[in-house]
C-alpha positions as CSV (number, residue, x, y, z in Angstrom):
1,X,113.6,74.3,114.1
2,X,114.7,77.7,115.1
3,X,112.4,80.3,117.1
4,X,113.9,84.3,116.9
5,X,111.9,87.6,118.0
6,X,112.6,91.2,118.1
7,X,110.9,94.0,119.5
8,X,112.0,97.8,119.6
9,X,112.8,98.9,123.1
10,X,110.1,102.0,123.1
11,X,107.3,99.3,122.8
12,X,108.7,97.0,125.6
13,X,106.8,98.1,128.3
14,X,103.4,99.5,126.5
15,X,102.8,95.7,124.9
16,X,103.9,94.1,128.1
17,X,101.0,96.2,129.8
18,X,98.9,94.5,126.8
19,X,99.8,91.3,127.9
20,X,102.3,90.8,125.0
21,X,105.9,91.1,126.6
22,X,107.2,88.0,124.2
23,X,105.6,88.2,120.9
24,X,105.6,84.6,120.2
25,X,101.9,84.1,121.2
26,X,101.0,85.9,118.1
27,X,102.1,82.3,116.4
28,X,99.8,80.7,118.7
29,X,96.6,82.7,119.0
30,X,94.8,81.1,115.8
31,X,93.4,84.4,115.3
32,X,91.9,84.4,118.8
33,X,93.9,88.3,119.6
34,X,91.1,88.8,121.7
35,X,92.7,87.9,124.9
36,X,95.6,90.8,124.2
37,X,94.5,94.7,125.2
38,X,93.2,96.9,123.1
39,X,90.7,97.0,120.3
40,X,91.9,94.6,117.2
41,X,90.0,94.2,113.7
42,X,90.8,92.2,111.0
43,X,91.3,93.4,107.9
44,X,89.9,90.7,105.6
45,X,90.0,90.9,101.8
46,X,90.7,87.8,99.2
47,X,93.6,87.0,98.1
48,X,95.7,86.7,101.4
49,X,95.9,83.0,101.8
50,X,97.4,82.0,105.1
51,X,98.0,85.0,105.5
52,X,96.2,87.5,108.5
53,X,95.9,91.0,109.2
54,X,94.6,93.3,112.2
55,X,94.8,96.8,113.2
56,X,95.2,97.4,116.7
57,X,94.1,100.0,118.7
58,X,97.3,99.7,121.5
59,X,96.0,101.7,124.7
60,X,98.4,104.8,125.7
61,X,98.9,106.3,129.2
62,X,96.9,109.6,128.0
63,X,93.7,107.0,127.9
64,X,94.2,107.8,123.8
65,X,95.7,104.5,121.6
66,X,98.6,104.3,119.0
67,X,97.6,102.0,116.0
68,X,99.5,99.4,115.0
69,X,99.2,97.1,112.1
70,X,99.9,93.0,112.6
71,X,100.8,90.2,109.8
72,X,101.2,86.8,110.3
73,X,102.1,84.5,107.8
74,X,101.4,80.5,108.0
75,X,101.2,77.8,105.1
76,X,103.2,79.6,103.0
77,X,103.0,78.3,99.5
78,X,106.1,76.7,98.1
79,X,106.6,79.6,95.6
80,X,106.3,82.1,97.5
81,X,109.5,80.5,99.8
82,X,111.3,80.2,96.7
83,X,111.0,83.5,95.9
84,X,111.9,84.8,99.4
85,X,114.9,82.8,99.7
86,X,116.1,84.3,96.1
87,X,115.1,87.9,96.5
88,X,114.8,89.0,100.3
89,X,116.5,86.7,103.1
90,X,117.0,83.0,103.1
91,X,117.1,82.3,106.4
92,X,114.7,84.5,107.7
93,X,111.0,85.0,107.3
94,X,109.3,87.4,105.3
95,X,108.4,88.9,108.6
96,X,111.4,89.5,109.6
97,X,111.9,90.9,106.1
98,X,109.4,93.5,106.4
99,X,110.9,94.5,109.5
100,X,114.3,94.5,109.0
101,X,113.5,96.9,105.6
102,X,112.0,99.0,108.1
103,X,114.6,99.9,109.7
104,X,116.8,99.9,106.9
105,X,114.4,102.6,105.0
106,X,114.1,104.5,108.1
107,X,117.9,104.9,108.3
108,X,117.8,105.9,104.8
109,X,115.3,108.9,105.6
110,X,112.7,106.9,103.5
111,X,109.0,107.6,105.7
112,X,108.0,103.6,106.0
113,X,105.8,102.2,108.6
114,X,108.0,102.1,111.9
115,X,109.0,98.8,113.1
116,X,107.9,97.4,116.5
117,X,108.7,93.8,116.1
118,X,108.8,90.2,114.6
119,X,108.6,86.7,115.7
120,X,109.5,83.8,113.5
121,X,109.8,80.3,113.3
122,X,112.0,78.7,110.6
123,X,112.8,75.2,109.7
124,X,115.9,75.1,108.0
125,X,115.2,77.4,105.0
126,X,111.7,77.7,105.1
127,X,109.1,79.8,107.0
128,X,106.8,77.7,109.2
129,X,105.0,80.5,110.8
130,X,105.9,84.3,111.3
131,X,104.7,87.8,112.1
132,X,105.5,91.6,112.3
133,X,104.3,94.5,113.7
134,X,104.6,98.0,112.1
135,X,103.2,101.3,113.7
136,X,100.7,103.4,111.5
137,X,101.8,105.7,108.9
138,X,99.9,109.4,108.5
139,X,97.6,109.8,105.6
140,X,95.9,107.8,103.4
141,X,96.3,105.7,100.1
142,X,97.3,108.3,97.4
143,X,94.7,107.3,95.1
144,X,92.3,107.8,97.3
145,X,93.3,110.6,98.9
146,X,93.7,112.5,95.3
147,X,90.0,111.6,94.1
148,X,88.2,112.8,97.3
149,X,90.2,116.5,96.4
150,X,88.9,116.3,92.8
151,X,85.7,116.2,93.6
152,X,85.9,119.1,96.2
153,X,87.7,120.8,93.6
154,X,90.7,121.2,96.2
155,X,93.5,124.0,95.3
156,X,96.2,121.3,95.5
157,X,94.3,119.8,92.3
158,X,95.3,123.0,89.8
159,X,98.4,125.3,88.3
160,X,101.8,125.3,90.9
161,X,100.8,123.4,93.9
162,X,99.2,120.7,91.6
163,X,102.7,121.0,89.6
164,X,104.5,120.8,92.9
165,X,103.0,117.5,94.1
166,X,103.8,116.0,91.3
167,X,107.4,116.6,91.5
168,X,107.9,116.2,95.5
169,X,106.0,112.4,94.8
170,X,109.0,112.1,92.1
171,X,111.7,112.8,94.3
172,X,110.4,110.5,97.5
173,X,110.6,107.6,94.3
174,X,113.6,108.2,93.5
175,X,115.3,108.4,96.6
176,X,113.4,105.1,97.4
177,X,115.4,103.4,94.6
178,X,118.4,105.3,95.3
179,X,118.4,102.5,98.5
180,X,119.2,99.8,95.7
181,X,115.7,98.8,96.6
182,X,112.8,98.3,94.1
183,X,109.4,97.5,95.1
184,X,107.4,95.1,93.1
185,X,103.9,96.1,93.5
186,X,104.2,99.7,93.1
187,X,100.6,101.6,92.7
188,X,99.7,104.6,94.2
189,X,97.5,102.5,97.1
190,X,100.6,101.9,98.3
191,X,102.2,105.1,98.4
192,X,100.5,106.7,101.4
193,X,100.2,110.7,101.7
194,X,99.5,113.2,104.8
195,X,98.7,116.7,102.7
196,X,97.1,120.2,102.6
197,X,94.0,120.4,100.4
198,X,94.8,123.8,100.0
199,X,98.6,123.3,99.8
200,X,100.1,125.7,102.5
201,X,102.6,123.0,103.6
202,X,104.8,120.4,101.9
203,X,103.4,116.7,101.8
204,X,104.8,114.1,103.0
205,X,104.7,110.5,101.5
206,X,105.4,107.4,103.0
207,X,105.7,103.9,101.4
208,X,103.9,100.8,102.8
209,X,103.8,96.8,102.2
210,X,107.0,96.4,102.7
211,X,107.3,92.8,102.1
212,X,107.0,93.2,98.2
213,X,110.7,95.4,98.5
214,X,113.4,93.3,97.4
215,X,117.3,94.5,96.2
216,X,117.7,93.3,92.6
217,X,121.0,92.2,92.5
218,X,120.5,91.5,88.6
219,X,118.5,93.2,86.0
220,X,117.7,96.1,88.1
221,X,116.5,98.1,85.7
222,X,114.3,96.1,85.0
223,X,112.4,96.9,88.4
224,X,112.9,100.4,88.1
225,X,110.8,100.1,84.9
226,X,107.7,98.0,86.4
227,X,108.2,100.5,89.4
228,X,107.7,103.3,87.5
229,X,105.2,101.7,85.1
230,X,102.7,100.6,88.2
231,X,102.8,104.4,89.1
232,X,102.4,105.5,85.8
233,X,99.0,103.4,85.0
234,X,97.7,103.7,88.9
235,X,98.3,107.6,88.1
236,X,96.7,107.9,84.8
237,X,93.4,106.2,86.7
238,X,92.9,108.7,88.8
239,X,93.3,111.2,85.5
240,X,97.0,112.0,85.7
241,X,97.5,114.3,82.4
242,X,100.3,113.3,80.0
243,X,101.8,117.2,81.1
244,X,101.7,115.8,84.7
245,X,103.1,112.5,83.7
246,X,106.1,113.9,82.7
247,X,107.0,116.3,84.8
248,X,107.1,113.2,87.5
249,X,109.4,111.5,85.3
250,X,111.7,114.5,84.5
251,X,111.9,115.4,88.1
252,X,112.7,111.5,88.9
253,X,115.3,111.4,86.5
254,X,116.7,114.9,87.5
255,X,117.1,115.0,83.8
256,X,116.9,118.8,81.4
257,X,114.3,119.4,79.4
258,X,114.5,117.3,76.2
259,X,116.9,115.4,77.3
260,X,117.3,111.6,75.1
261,X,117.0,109.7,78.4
262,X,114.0,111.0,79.4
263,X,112.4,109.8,75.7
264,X,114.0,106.2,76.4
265,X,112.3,105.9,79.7
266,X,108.8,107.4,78.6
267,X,108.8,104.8,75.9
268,X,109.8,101.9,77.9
269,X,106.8,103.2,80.9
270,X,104.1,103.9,78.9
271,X,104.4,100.5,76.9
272,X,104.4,98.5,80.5
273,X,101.9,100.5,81.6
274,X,99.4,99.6,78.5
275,X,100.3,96.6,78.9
276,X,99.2,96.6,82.9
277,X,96.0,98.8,82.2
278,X,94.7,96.3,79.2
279,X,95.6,93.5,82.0
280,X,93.3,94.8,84.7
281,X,90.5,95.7,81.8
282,X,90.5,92.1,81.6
283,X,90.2,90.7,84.9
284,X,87.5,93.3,85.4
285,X,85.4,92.0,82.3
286,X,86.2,88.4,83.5
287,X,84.7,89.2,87.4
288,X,81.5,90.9,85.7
């Protein structure tokens, strides 16, 4: 059994004064973060497994707090190893994954949650237990953000800036997958956005859930094309026109008007995306 950690010298000495210097009593708490500093909540919802998340409210010296987000992963299901040993790192964690992307996507220029550490514990190949912690990114959920402006009938909603967005959104894609990396789970919840309602300065995105990223090494376009197709049916929920769907993907593609390419990809989108949209029709007549 091997036992690793990491944490980014400018947290060092603000956990340590949380009572976290080492990070392996993350592992250990059972969900009992009470005993660290600071303000923690758990963010529950289904789905997650052995999995657990908290936001926490890290004290600062100006009496304020920074926020920072913490996973930890146990009883990983069998599949879920397999597919982290194929697509992300074999010998490491999917912790140590998400931070090590991170980094990577920082270097890159790509606006990701900020890394502030891991701990892991590994046996052999496979992930006993593991967590990371990733600072707070500005904004909020694009989806979200986007129907709260509809319905105050924001200025960023209509004509150029409304144009604009759609194109600056485009261009943070693409120079996401011009990384090599493709996401996996690629809806608009995921792409996070700090803007002005009334559009008197540039947006600026930022991409979360970093443990879905993987670098297809085969088939990659492939996962460009489910990438593209989640944003496609996440955007035409929240009332994306067909006029604003393709201006996203002509300004992705960096492609002139009526070019071929841009036809090949619109086909290949739109029928993922219908296929993704009847998919969640179902489920939701299914829960009901």
């Amino acid at each position: 059994m091997t036992r690793s950690e990491l944490l980014a010298p400018q947290w060092r000495e603000r956990l340590a004064a949380c009572h976290l210097s080492k990070l392996r009593p993350l592992l250990e708490s059972g969900g009992e973060v009470g005993r660290f500093a600071g303000r923690w909540e758990l963010l529950g919802k289904p789905g997650l497994g052995g999995r657990q998340r908290w936001r926490w409210h890290v004290p600062t010296d100006d009496d304020g707090c920074a926020i920072v987000y913490v996973k930890c992963y146990a009883a990983t299901p069998l599949a879920q190893q397999w597919d982290r040993i194929r697509r992300q790192a074999a010998r490491h964690s999917r912790a140590y994954w998400e931070f090590i992307q991170s980094q990577r996507l920082a270097d890159a220029d790509i606006d990701v949650p900020r890394a502030v550490g891991f701990v892991e514990e590994m046996h052999a190949l496979f992930e006993r237990r593991s967590a990371v912690l990733l600072e707070q990114v500005a904004g909020d959920a694009f989806d979200r953000v986007w129907r709260r402006l509809v319905e105050r009938d924001a200025a960023i909603t209509h004509g150029i800036a409304r144009h604009d967005l759609a194109v600056r959104l485009a261009r943070f894609v693409a120079a996401f997958h011009g990384t090599g990396c493709c996401h996996r789970d690629l809806y608009l919840c995921h792409v996070f956005v700090d803007l002005d309602p009334q559009a008197g300065r540039p947006p600026v995105f930022s991409l979360i859930d970093l443990a879905r990223t993987h670098r297809p090494r085969w088939r990659r376009m492939r996962w460009i094309i489910k990438d593209l197709s989640q944003l496609d049916a996440s955007a035409r929920q929240i009332g994306a026109t067909r006029t604003d769907r393709w201006r996203f993907l002509r300004a992705y593609l960096n492609l002139q008007r009526g070019a071929s390419r841009t036809r090949w990809y619109a086909r290949r989108i739109v029928r993922k995306s219908d296929w993704i949209l009847r998919r969640i029709a179902r489920k939701s007549r299914q829960a009901s």
